[in-house]
Backbone bond lengths (Angstrom), bond angles and torsions (degrees), N, CA, C in turn:
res aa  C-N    CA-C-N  psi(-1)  N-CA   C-N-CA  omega(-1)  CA-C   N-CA-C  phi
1 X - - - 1.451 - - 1.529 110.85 -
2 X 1.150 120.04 -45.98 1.302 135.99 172.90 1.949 112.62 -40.26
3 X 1.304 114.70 -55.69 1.280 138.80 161.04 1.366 106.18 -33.33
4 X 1.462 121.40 -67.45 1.530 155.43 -156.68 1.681 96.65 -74.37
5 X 1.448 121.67 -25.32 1.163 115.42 -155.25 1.816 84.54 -111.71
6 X 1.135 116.97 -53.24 1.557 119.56 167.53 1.645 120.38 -30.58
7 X 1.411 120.68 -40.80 1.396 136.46 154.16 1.260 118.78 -53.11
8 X 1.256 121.67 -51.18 1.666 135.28 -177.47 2.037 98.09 -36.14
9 X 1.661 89.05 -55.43 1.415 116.07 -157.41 1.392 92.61 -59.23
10 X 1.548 148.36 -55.31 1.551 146.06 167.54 1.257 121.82 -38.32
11 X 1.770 119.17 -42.85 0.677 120.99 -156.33 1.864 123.67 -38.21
12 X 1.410 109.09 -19.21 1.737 111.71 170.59 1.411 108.24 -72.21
13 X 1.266 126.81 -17.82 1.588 103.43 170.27 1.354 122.74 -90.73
14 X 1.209 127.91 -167.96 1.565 135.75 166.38 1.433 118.25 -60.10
15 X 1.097 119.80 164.00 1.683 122.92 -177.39 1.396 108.78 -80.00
16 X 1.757 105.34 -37.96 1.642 105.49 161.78 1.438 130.89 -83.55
17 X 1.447 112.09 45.73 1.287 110.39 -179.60 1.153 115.20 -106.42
18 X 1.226 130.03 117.89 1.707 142.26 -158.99 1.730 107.22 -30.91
19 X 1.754 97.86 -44.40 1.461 109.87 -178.34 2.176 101.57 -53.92
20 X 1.032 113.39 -80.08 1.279 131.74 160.74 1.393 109.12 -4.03
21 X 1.285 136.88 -69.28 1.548 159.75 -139.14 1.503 84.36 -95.18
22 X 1.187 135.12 -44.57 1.529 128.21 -158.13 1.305 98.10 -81.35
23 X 1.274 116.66 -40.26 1.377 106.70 -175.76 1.558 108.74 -71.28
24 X 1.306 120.73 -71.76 1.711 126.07 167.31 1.691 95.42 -15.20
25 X 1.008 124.98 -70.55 1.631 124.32 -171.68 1.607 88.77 -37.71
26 X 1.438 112.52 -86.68 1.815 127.66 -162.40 1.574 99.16 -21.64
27 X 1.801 102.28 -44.79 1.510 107.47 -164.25 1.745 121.41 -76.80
28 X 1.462 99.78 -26.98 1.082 111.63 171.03 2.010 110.67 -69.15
29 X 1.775 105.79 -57.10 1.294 104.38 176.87 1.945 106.08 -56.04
30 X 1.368 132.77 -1.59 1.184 114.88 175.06 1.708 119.61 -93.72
31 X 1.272 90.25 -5.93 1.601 101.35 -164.33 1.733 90.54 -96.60
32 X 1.784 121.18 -38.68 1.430 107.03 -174.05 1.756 103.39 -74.48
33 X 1.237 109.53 11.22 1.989 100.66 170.67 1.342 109.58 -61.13
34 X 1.025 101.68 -60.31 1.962 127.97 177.71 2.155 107.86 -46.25
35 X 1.481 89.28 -66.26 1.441 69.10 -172.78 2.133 85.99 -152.89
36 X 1.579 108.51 -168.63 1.168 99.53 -160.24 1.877 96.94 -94.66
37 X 1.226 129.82 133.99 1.562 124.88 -174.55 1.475 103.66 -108.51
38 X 1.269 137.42 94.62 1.251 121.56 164.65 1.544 117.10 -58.97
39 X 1.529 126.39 155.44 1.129 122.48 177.51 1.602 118.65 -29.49
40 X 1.507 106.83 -64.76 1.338 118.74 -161.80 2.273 107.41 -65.26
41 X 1.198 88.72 -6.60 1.857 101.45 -167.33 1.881 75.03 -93.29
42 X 1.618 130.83 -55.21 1.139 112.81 -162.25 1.429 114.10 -80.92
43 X 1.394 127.18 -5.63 1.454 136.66 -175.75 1.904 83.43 -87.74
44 X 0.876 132.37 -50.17 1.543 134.97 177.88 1.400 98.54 -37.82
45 X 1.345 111.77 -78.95 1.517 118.09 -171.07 1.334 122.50 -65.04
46 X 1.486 132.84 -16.90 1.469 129.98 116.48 1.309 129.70 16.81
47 X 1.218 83.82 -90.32 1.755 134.23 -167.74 2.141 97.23 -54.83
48 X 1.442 104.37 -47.06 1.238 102.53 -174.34 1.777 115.89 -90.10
49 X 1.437 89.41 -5.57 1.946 77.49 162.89 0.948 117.52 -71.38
50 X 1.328 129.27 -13.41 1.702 133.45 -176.52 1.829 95.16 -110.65
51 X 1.507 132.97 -16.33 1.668 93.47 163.93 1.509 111.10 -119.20
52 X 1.000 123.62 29.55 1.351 129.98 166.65 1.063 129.62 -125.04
53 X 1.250 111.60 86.53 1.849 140.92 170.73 1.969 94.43 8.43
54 X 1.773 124.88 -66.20 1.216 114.70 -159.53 1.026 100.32 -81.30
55 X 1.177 131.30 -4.98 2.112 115.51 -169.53 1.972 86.16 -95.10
56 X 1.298 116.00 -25.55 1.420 96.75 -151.94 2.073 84.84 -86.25
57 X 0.697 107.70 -37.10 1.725 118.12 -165.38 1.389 88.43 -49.33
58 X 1.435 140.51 -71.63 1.580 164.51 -163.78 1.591 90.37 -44.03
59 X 1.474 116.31 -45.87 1.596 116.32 -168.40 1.091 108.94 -64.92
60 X 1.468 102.86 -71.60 1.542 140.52 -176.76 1.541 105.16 -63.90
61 X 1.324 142.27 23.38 1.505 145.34 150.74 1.473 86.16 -110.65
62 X 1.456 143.21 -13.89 1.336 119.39 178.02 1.166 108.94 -86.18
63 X 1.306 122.58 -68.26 1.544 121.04 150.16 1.467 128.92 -146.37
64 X 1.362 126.70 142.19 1.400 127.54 -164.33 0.950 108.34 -39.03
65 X 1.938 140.73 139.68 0.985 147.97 123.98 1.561 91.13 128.94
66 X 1.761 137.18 1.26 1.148 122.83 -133.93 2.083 89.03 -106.79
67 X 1.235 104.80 -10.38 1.723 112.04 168.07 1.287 110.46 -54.91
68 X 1.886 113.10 -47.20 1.340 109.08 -153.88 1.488 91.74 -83.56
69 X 1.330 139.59 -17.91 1.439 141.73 -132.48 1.746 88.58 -104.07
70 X 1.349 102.73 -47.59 1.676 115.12 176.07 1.165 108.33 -36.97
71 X 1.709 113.60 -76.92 1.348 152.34 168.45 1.661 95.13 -18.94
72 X 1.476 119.58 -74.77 1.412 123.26 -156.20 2.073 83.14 -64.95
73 X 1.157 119.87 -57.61 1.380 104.20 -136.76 1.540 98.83 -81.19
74 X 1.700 119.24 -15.65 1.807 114.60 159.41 1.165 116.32 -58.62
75 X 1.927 130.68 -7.20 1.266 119.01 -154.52 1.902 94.53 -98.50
76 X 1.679 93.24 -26.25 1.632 101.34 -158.03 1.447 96.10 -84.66
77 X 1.767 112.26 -24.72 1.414 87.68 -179.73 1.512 121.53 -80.01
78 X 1.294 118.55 -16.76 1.758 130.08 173.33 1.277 89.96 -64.16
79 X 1.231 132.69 -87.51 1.632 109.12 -167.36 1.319 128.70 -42.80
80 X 1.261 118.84 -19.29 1.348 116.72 -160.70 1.973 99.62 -95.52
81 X 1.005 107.17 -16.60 1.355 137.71 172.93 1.722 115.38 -52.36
């Protein structure tokens, strides 16, 4: 959560902003602890903070708009990847 809340705090810059990307990385390296995420599995799970009611609620109780902000800046780091 702590991580999740560190993001909140960017949320005024761009998705490609070096600041931004480091964290998405941290967030991405926190998610391959658990199990292995290829890009396209973490651009997936992205994708579902914005269509699944519990990933977006978890965001969006941190702060408004911060699902779609996730969403955009997991998408830029898989491509950029």
């Amino acid at each position: 959560k702590a991580l999740t809340q560190e993001i909140a705090l960017v949320m005024h810059l761009p998705v490609s902003d070096p600041k931004v990307q480091e964290l998405i990385k941290r967030h991405h390296e926190g998610i391959e602890v658990f199990y292995d995420c290829p890009m396209e599995m973490y651009r997936g799970l992205g994708q579902m903070y914005l269509t699944d009611p519990r990933f977006t609620k978890y965001y969006e109780d941190i702060e408004v708009g911060l699902a779609q902000f996730v969403s955009r800046a997991i998408d830029f780091y898989c491509s950029n990847r």
